[in-house]
C-alpha positions in Angstrom: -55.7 89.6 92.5 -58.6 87.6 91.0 -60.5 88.0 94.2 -59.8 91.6 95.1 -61.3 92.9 91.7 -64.2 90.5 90.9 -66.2 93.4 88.9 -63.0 93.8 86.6 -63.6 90.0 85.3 -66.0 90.5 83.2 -64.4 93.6 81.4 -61.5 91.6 81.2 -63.3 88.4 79.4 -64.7 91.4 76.9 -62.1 92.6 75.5 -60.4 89.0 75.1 -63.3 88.2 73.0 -63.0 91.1 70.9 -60.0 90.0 69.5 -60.6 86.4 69.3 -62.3 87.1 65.7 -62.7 83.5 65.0 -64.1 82.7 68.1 -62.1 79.6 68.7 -60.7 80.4 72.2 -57.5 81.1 71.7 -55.8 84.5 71.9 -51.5 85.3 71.4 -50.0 85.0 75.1 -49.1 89.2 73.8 -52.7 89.8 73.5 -53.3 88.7 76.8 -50.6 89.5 78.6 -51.3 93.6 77.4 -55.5 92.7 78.4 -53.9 91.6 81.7 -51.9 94.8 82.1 -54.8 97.1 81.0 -57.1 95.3 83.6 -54.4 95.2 86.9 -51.4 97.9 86.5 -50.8 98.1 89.6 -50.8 94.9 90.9 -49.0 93.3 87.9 -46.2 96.5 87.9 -42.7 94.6 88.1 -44.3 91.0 87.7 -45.1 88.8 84.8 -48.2 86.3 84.2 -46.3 85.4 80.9 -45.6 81.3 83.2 -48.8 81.6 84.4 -50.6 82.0 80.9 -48.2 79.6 79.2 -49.8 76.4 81.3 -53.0 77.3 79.2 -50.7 77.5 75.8 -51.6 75.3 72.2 -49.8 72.4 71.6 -49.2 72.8 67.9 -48.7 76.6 68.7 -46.9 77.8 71.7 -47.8 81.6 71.4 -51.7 80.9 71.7 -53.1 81.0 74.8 -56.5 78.7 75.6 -58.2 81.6 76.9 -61.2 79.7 78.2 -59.2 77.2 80.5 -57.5 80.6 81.8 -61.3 81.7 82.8 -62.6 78.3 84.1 -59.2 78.5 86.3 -60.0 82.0 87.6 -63.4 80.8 88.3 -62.6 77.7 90.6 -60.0 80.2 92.6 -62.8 83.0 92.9 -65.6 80.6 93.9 
């Protein structure tokens, strides 16, 4: 998926940072998981990156997602 739709990355990394208002890189696994859908219908129709996303999760908060380690992991796979 990452690889097949490189141009929609950046898009995708927008929007995430619209709603991280404090700018502190971390996002509800909700908020991404519905940035996620938005981005890939298609190729996320019957699946779920909800055990994906929660490698990336807060220790002290187990809905928040570390955003940034999500990207620096796309990254590696793209490059």
């Amino acid at each position: 998926m990452a690889s097949t739709k490189k141009a929609n990355w950046g898009g995708i990394w927008k929007s995430i940072k619209r709603i991280d208002k404090d700018s502190n890189g971390f996002v509800t696994i909700e908020e991404l998981e519905e940035i996620f859908r938005e981005w890939f219908p298609l190729e996320l129709e019957g699946k779920s990156p909800f055990y994906f996303f929660k490698k990336f999760g807060s220790i002290q908060n187990k809905t928040l997602i570390n955003y940034k380690s999500i990207k620096d992991c796309i990254n590696r796979q793209i490059l």
